[in-house]
C-alpha positions in Angstrom: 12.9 31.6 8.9 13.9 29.2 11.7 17.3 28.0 11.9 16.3 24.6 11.6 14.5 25.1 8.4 17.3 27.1 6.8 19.3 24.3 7.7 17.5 21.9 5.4 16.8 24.5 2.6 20.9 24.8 2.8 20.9 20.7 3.1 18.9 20.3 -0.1 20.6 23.1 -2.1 23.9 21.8 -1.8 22.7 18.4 -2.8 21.3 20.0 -5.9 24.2 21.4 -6.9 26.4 18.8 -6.1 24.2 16.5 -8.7 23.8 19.5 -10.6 20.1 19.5 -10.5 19.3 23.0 -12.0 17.0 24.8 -9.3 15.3 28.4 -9.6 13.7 29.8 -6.2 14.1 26.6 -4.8 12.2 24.7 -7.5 13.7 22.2 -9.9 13.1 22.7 -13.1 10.8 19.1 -13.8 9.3 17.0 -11.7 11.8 14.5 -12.2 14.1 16.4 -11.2 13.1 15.7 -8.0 12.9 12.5 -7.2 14.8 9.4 -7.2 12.6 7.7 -10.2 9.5 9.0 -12.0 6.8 8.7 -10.3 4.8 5.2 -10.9 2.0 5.0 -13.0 -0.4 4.2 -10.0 1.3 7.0 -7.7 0.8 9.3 -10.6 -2.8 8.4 -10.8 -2.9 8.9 -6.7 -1.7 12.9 -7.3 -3.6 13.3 -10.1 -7.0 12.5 -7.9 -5.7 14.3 -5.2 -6.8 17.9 -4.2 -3.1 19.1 -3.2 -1.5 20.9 -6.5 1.6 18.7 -6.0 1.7 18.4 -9.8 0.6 22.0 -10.9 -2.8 22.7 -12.5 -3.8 25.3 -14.9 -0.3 25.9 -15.4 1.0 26.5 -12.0 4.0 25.2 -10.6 3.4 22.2 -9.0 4.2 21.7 -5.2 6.1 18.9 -5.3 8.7 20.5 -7.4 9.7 22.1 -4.4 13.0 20.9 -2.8 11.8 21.5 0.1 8.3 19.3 -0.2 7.4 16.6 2.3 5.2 14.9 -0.6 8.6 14.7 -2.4 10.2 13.1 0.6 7.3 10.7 1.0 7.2 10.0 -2.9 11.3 9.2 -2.7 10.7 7.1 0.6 7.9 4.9 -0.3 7.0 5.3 -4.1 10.1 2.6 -4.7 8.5 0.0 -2.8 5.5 0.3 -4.9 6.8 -2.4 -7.3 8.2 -4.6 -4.7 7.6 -6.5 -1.4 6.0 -4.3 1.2 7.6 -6.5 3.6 10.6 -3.9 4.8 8.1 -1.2 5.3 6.3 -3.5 7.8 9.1 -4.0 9.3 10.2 -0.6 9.4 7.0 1.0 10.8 6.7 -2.0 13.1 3.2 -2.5 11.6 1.3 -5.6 12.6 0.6 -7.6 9.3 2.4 -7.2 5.7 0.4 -3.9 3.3 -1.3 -5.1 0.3 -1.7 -1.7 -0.8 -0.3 1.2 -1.0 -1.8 4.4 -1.5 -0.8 8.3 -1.8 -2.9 11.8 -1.7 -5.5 9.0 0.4 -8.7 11.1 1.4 -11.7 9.9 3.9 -14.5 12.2 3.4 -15.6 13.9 7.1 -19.3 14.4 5.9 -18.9 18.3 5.6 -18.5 20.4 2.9 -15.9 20.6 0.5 -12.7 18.3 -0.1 -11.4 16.4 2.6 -7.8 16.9 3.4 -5.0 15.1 1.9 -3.2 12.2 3.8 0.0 12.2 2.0 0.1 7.9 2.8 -1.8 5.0 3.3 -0.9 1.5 3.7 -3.7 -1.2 3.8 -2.9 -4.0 6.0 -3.8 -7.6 4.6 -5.7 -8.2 7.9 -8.0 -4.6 6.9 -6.3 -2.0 9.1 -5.6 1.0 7.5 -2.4 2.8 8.3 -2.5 6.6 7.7 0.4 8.4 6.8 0.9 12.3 7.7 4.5 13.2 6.2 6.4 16.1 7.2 9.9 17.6 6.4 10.0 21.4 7.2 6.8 21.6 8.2 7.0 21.1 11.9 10.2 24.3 11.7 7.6 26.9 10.4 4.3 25.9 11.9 2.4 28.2 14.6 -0.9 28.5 15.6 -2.7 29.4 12.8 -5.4 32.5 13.2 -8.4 30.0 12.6 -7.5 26.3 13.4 -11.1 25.1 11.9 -13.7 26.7 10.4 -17.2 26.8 11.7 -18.5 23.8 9.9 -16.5 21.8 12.4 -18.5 22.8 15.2 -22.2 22.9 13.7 -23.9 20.5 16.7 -23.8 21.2 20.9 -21.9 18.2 22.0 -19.3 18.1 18.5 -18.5 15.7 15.5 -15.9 14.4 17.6 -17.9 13.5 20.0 -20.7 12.4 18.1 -18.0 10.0 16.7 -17.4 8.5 20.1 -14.5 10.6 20.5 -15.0 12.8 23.9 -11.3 13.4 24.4 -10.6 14.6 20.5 -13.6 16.4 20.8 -11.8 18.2 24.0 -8.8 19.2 22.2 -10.2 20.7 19.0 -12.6 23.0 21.8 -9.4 24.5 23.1 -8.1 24.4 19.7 -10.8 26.4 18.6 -11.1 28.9 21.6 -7.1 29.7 21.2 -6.7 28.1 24.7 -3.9 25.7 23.1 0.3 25.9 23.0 1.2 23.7 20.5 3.5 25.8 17.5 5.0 22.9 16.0 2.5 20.0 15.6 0.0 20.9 13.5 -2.9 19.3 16.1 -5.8 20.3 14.0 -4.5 19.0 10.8 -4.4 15.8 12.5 -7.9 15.8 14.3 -9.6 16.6 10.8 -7.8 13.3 9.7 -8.8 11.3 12.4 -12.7 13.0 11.8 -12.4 11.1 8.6 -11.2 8.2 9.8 -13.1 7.5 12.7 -16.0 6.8 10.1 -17.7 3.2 10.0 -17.1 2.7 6.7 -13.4 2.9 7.2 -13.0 0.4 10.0 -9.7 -0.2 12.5 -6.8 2.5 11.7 -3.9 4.0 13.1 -2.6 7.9 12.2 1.0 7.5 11.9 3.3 11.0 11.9 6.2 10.5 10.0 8.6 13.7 10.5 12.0 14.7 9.4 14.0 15.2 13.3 16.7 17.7 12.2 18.4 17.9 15.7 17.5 20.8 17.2 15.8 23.5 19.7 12.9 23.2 17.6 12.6 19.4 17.1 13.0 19.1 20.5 9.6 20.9 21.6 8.5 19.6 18.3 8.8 16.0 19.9 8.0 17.1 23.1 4.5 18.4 21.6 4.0 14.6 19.6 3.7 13.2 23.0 1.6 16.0 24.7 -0.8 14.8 21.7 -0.7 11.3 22.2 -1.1 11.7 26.3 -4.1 14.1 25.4 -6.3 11.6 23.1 -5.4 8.4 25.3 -6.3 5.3 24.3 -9.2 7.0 22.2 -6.8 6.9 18.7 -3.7 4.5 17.9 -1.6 7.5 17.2 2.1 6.7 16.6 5.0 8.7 15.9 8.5 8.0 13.5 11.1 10.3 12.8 12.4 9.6 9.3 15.7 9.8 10.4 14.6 6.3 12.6 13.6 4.8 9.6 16.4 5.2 7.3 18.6 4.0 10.3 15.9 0.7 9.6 16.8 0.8 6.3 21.0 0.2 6.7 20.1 -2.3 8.6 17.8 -4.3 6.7 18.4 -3.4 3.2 21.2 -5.8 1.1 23.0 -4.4 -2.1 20.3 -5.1 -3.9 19.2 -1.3 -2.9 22.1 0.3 -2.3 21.2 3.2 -5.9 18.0 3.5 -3.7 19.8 3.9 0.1 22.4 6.2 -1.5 19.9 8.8 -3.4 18.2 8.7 0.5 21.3 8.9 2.2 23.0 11.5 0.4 19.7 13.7 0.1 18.3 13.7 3.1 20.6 12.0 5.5 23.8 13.1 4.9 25.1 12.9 8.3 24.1 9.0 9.1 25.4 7.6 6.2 28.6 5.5 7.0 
């Protein structure tokens, strides 16, 4: 275990205990448990579509239970503004029109096999564009190049479904991906070219992948941001990639939010950004 990511196991513990949240292995004991509010009834429906185990199946423990989870940390971020204006979100991601919808566990089907992966976020612009969401909390302190990056199927034609998707300098990156001839151990590249495989689909039209990650200062987040732009020099002008820390956006949020939130900035603050709160 890094010493970053014991950091924010330590970091969420304490705040369990200190709302005396009953936790066993790191779990709490109901979903609820876990976040701010229960879940809404159309967020619900989102996980309950969704191919991630974030709410248990067959009796299994559900994944965001954990509190640990970046779904959690997404669902506690965003799921509030799912009954109000999406106004400060636009502001706060510095998108370019107002979201008329909001959507979790969103999926764009790549044309291959099996489920497409999970994008914990989506936001649909009123103007069309789709926003993307990957969400990541510890993620980025454990990740390393994983054995097998992609699976076969991701390479079935000569030139590549990147490629074949007008997407030359994607297609570039997942071939060194896939021939071990990449450094990255903290961004999780090929997670994020499978999403963009399922984006960069006609029947999806304009998008942008947005990373949203939790920047616990340190060693780790440094080469962890240092990798984000790598990324964004490597696929150029090719995908509108952009990059948040959550710790940025909560800094948005004392600045834009009135008392009207302040239950909702202090659950935030105290959980997850202990250190910025005034």
């Amino acid at each position: 275990m890094t010493d970053a990511r014991s950091q924010i196991l330590t970091q969420q513990q304490n705040w369990a205990a200190n709302q005396k949240v009953a936790v066993r292995s790191g779990y709490t004991e109901t979903l609820d448990a876990n976040l701010f509010q229960p879940l809404h009834r159309d967020t619900l429906a989102d996980f309950q579509r969704g191919s991630g185990d974030e709410l248990g199946r067959n009796g299994n423990r559900g994944k965001m239970l954990a509190l640990h989870s970046s779904s959690a940390l997404a669902v506690n971020v965003f799921d509030y503004w799912r009954s109000r204006s999406l106004a400060w979100v636009a502001g706060a991601l510095s998108l370019s029109a107002d979201p008329v919808l909001l959507r979790f566990e969103a999926q764009f089907p790549t044309g291959l096999p099996g489920n497409p992966p999970n994008l914990d976020l989506e936001f649909v612009l009123v103007n069309g564009h789709r926003i993307a969401v990957e969400s990541k909390f510890t993620e980025p302190y454990t990740y390393a190049n994983h054995a097998e990056p992609f699976k076969s199927k991701y390479f079935p034609t000569a030139n590549g479904l990147w490629y074949d998707c007008g997407l030359p300098r994607c297609q570039e990156i997942a071939d060194r991906l896939h021939r071990r001839e990449s450094q990255y151990q903290h961004l999780n590249v090929a997670q994020l070219l499978k999403h963009v495989l399922g984006l960069a689909r006609p029947s999806v039209g304009q998008f942008t992948l947005f990373y949203l990650w939790y920047a616990l200062p340190s060693d780790e987040a440094r080469r962890h941001g240092e990798e984000i732009k790598a990324f964004a020099d490597d696929i150029g002008s090719e995908v509108d990639f952009r990059a948040l820390s959550y710790q940025e956006l909560f800094s948005s949020a004392l600045r834009g939010l009135d008392a009207e939130h302040v239950a909702y900035l202090n659950y935030i603050g105290e959980r997850y950004f202990p250190a910025a709160r005034p």
